[in-house]
C-alpha positions in Angstrom: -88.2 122.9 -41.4 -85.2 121.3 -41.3 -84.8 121.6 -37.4 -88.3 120.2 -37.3 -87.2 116.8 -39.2 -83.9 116.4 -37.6 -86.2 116.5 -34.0 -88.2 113.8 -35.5 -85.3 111.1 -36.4 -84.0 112.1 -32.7 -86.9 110.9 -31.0 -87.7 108.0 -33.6 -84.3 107.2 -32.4 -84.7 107.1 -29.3 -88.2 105.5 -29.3 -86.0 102.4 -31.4 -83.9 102.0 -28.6 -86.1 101.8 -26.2 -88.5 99.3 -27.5 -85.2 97.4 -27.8 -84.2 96.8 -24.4 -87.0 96.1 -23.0 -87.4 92.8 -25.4 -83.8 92.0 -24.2 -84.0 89.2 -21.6 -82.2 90.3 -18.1 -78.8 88.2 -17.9 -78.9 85.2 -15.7 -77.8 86.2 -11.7 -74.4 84.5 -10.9 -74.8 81.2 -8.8 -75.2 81.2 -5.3 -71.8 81.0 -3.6 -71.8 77.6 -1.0 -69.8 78.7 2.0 -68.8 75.3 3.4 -66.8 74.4 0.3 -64.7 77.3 0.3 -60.9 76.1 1.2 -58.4 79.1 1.8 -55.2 78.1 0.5 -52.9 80.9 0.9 -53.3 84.4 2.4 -51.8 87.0 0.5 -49.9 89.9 1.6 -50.6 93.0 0.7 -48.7 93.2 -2.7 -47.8 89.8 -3.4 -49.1 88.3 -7.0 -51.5 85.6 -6.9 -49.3 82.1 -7.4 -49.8 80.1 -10.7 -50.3 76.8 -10.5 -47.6 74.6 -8.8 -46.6 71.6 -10.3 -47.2 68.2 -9.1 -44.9 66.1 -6.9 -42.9 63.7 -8.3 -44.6 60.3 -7.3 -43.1 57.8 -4.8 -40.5 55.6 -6.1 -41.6 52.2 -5.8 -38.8 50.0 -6.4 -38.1 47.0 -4.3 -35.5 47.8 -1.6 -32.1 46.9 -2.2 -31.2 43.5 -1.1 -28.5 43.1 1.9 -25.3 42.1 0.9 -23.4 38.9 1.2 -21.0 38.3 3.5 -18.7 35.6 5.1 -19.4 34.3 8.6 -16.4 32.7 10.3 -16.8 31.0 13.5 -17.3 29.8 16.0 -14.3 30.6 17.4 -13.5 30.0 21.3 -12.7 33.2 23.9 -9.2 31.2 24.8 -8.8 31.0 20.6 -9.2 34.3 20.1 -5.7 36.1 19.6 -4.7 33.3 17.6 -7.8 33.7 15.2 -7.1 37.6 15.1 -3.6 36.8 14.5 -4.6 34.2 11.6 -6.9 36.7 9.9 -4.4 39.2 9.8 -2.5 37.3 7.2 -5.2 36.2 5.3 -4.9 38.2 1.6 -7.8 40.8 0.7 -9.8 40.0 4.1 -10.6 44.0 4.3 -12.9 45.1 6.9 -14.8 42.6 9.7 -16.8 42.4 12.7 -16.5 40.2 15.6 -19.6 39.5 16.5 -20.1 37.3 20.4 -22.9 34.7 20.9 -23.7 33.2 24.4 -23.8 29.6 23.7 -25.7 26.6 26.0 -24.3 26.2 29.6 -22.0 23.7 29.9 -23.6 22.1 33.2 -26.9 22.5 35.4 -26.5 22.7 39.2 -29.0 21.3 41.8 -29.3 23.5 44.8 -30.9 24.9 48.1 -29.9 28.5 48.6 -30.1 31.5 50.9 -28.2 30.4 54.4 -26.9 33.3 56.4 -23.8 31.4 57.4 -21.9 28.3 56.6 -22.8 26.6 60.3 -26.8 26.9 59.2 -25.5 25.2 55.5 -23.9 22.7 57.2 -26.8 22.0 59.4 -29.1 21.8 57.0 -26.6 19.3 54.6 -26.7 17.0 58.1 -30.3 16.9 58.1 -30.7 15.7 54.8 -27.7 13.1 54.9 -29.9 11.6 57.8 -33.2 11.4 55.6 -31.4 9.9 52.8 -29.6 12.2 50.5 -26.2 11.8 49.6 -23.9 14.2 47.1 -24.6 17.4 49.5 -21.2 19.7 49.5 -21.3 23.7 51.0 -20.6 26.3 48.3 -19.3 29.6 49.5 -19.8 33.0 47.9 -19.2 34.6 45.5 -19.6 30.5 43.9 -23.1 30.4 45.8 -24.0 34.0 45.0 -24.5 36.5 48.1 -24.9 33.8 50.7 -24.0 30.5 51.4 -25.6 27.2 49.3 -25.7 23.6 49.4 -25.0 21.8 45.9 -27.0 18.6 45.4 -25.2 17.6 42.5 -24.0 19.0 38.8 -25.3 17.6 35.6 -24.1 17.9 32.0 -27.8 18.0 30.9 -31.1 19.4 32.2 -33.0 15.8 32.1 -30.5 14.8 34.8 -30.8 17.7 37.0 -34.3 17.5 36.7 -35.0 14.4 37.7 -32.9 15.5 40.8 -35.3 17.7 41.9 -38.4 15.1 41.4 -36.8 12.4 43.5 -36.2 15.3 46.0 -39.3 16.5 46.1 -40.7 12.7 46.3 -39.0 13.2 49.5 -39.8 16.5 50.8 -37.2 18.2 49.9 -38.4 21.9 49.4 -36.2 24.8 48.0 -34.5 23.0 45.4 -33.9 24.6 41.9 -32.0 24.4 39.0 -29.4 27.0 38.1 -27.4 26.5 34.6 -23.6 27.2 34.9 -20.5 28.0 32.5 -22.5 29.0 29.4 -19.5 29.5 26.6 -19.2 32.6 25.0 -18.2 32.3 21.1 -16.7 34.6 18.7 -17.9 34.4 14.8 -15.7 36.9 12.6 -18.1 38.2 9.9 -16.3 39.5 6.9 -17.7 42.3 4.3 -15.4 40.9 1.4 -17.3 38.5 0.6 -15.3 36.9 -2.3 -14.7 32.8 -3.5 -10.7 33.7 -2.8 -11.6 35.0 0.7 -13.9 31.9 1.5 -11.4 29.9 0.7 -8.6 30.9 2.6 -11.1 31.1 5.6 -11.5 27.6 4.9 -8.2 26.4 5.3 -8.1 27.8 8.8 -10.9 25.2 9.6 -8.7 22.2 10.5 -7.0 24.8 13.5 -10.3 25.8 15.1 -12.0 23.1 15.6 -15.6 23.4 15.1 -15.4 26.2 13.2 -17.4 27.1 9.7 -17.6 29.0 6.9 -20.9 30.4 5.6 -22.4 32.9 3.5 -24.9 35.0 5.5 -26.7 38.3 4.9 -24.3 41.2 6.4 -25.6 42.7 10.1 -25.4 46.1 10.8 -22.5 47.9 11.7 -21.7 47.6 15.5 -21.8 51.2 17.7 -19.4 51.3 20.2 
């Protein structure tokens, strides 16, 4: 009897529990997995841990960029000047370190010319025939003054107008192979100091009245020079 009842809770038991899952919805199937968005980061070795998360890098600095620094522009200060400007600097108190920095400045005169004669007997030929059509102020330059061969010099100029108006009355007259050539451009030294203090500019502006046309300025500083 009491086998028989212990039987009969078993399979009420087990009738309970089935009736119980199958009123249990199934669970939900995981999402479908998109292919095209999957990004490989990192393959792992065999045996290394997974990574945690990294943190961020530090964002760009966005300050302004630092503004040049002043310095002290001597000059300018002629090539036949120069050892006595070097020499004058060198006693001037708390100058520290400088550049010399050279400038091509404007040609001093323009020359009028007809180039490219093998030999001074065909420049001198060729000055003849044009004395005979008119032209005066013809003189034979000679290399290395007329470059690689000889030239004929129709006249200097301290300015460009006047040389060009040369070469219009010339070619008025049929003059051909004229041009204008530029000659004895100055080149200028300006000393540019790092120092850049009022008891530095003024003892650079006490040198003024010994160079003339020399000046004293506050510019932004250049980069140092490479040799």
């Amino acid at each position: 009897m009491r086998f028989l009842l212990i039987a009969l809770l078993l399979a009420n038991l087990v009738l309970f529990m089935s009736v119980s899952g199958e009123g249990t919805p199934p669970a939900p199937p995981p999402p479908p997995v998109a292919a095209d968005k999957i990004v490989l980061v990192k393959s792992l070795a065999d045996g290394e841990p997974v990574p945690v998360g990294q943190p961020a890098p530090p964002p760009l600095s966005t300050s302004p960029a630092e503004t040049a620094t002043a310095c002290l522009e001597w000059g300018p200060v002629a090539d036949a000047l120069l050892d006595s400007a070097r020499a004058a600097l060198s006693r001037v108190p708390e100058i520290g370190a400088y550049q010399e920095i050279r400038r091509q400045g404007p040609p001093r005169s323009w020359l009028v010319s007809i180039d490219g004669f093998d030999s001074r007997t065909a420049a001198v030929n060729r000055s003849n025939e044009l004395r005979r059509q008119g032209i005066s102020d013809i003189s034979v330059l000679e290399p290395p003054e007329s470059g690689s061969t000889f030239a004929l010099s129709l006249g200097v100029y301290s300015a460009e107008q006047g040389a060009q108006s040369r070469i219009a009355a010339l070619n008025e007259k049929k003059i051909s192979g004229t041009k204008v050539t530029p000659r004895g451009s100055v080149t200028s030294v300006f000393f540019v100091a790092s120092n850049a203090t009022p008891a530095l500019e003024q003892h650079l502006r006490e040198l003024l009245p010994r160079f003339v046309g020399s000046s004293v300025q506050s510019i932004a500083c250049p980069p140092p020079q490479t040799n």
